[in-house]
C-alpha positions in Angstrom: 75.3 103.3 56.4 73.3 101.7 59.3 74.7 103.7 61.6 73.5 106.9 59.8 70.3 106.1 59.3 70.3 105.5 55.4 72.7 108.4 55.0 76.1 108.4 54.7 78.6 109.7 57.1 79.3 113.2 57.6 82.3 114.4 55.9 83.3 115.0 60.0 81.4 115.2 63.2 80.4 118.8 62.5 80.3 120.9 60.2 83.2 122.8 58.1 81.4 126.1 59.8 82.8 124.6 63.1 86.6 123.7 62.2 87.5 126.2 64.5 85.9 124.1 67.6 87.8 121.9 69.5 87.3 118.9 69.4 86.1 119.1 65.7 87.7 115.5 63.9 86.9 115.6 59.7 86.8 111.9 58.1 87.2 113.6 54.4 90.8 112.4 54.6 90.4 109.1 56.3 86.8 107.1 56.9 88.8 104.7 58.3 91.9 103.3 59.0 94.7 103.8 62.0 95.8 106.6 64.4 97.1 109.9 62.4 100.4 111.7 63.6 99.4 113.8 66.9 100.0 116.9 64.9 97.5 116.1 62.7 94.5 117.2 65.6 91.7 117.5 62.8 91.8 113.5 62.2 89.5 112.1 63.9 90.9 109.2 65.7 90.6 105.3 64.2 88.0 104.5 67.3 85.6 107.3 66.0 85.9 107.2 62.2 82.8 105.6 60.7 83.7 102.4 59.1 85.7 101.6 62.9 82.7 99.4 63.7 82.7 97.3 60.7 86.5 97.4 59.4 89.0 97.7 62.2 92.4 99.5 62.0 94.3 97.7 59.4 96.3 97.4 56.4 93.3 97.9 54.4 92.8 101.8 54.5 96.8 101.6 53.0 97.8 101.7 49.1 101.5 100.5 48.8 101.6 103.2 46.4 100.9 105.9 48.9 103.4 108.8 48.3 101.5 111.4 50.4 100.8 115.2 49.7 102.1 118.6 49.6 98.7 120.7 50.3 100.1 123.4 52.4 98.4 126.0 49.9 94.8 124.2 50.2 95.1 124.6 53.5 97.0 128.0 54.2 93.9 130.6 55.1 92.5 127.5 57.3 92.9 126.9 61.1 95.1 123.8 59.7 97.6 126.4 57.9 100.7 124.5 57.8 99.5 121.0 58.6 99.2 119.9 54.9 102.5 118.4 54.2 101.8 114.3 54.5 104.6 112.5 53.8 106.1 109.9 53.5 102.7 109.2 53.2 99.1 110.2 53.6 98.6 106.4 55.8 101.6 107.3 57.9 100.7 111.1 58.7 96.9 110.6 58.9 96.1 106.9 59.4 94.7 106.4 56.1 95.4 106.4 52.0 92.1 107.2 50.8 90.0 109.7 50.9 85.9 110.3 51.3 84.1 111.8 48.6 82.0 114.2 50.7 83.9 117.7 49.5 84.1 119.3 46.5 87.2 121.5 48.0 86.9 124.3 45.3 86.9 121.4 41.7 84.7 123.1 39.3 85.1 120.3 37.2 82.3 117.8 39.3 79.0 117.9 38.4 77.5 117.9 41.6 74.9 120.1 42.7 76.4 120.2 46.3 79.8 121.3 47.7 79.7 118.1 50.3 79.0 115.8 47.9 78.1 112.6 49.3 78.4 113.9 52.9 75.3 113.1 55.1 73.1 112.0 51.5 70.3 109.8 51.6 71.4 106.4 50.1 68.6 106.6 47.7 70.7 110.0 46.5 72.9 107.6 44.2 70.9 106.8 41.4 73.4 104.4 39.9 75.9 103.1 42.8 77.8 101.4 40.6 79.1 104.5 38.8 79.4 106.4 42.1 82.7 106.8 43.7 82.8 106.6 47.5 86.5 106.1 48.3 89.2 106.9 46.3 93.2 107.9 46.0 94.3 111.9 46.0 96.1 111.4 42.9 92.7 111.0 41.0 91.0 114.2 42.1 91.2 117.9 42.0 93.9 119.7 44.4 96.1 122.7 44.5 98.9 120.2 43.0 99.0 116.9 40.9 99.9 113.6 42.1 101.8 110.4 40.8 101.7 107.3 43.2 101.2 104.3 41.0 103.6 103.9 38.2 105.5 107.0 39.1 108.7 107.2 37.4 109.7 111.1 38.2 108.7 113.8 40.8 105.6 112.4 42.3 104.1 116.0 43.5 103.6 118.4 40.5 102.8 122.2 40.8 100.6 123.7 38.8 103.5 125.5 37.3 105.7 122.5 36.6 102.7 120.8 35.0 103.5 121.2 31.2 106.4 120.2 31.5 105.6 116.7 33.2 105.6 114.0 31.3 104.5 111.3 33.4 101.4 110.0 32.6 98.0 110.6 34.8 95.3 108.3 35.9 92.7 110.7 34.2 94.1 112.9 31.6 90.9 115.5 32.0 92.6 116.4 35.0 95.7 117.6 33.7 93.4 119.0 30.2 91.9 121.1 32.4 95.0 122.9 33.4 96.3 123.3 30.1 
């Protein structure tokens, strides 16, 4: 947060309204961490993520339970169409396990009052930081699919259609309530 200024970091170093630039590098999928695959070019690299200066590239921006993402369809009318696949994993294809919480990417489940969520907030926007979520793991959000990593003991990328008939169990059941 020091080096924003109170705020924290934009969800990349421009806008989404610029994606199209080059040279445009988003930190949604990785605040820190190491260098993405070169075909992932929207990863900003490890030396200009924000948390480079206090945490360097290490094993700390990887969950052992990683078992990346098949986003192709979140990602398919963007100039990344085809460049949402990340496996083995999301560390090994984009540097990084976690992801920001700075996009609401279409969930109309959050309860913000802004699609960026915490992108570029004042700190003082966090009324109660110990309830607020900065970092977290894919499988506990909102995408076009649903995602097992820990504990997985089946398929660990489910489609919407294939989704009543999982039975694997979810970190957050409201997730998969909300589909059926």
């Amino acid at each position: 947060m020091d080096a924003q200024v109170g705020k924290f970091p934009l969800f990349g170093n421009a806008t989404w309204a610029n994606n199209t630039n080059d040279g445009w590098e988003s930190y949604i999928l990785g605040l820190g961490g190491v260098e993405a695959q070169p075909k992932f070019t929207f990863m900003a690299p490890a030396t200009h993520r924000p948390l480079y200066p206090y945490i360097k590239p290490s094993a700390v921006f990887r969950c052992p339970a990683d078992r990346g993402q098949e986003e192709d369809p979140t990602f398919e009318k963007s100039p990344f169409g085809g460049l949402g696949t990340w496996k083995p994993s999301n560390h090994e294809t984009l540097g990084c396990s976690y992801c920001y919480n700075s996009a609401a990417w279409g969930n109309a489940l959050r309860e913000s009052t802004d699609v960026y969520c915490l992108s570029y907030k004042k700190e003082n926007w966090v009324r109660d930081p110990s309830r607020m979520i900065v970092m977290r793991e894919p499988p506990a959000f909102w995408y076009a699919n649903y995602y097992h990593w820990h504990y997985a003991r089946g398929p660990t990328t489910i489609t919407p259609e294939e989704l009543s008939n999982d039975t694997q169990k979810f970190i957050s059941a409201q997730c998969k309530a909300a589909q059926t």
